[in-house]
N, C-alpha and C positions, 0 to 999 in steps of 0.2 A: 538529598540529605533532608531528613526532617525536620521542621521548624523546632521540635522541640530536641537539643541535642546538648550534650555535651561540651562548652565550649572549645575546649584545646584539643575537637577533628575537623572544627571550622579552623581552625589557627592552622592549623597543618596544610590546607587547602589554600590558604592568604597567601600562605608562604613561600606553597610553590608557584603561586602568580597564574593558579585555575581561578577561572571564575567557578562563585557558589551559585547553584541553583535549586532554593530551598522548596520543599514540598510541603502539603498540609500533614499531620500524624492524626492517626487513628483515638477518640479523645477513650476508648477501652484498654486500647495495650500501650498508646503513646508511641507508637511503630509508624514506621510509614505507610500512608495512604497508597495501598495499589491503583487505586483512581485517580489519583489525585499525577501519582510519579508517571504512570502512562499520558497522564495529556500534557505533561511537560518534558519529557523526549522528544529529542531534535535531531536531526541528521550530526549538531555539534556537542553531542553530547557524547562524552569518553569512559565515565564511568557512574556506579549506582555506589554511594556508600551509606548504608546500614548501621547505624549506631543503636547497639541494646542498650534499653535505658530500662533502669528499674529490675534488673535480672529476668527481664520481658522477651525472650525471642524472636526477631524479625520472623516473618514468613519468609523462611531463607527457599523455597521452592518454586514460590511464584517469583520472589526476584532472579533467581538464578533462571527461568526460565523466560523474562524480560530481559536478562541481558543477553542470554543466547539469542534471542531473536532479532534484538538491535543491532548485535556485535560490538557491544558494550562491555569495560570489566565491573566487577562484584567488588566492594568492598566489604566487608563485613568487620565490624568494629566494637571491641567488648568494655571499653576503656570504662562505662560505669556496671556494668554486666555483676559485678561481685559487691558492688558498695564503693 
């Protein structure tokens, strides 16, 4: 999850008693850092969640093809995506 995000998809993740493990964002799209999300993958790591912020598109291609590799799920999350 991106450090810069949406409060209430961190609240969703508290909630269910996941630990968050926050990544740097890109400071052009405010997206997650692909460099940054690969050197923080762990063998305990369950899923990738993607928050669009600013009506800005994650790189949903490269993440999808980090989680395929991991065997990790994708979250993708629109919740500021429109305003």
């Amino acid at each position: 999850m991106s450090s810069f995000i949406f409060y209430t998809s961190a609240n969703a993740i508290i909630l269910a008693r996941a630990k968050i493990v926050f990544v740097n964002f890109c400071p052009d799209t405010y997206n997650i850092s692909i460099i940054d999300l690969m050197q923080k993958i762990t063998n305990q790591t369950e899923a990738i969640l993607a928050v669009q912020i600013f009506d800005v598109p994650e790189d949903c291609l490269a993440l999808e093809k980090i989680a395929k590799v991991h065997n990790i799920k994708l979250i993708l999350d629109s919740v500021d995506g429109m305003g």
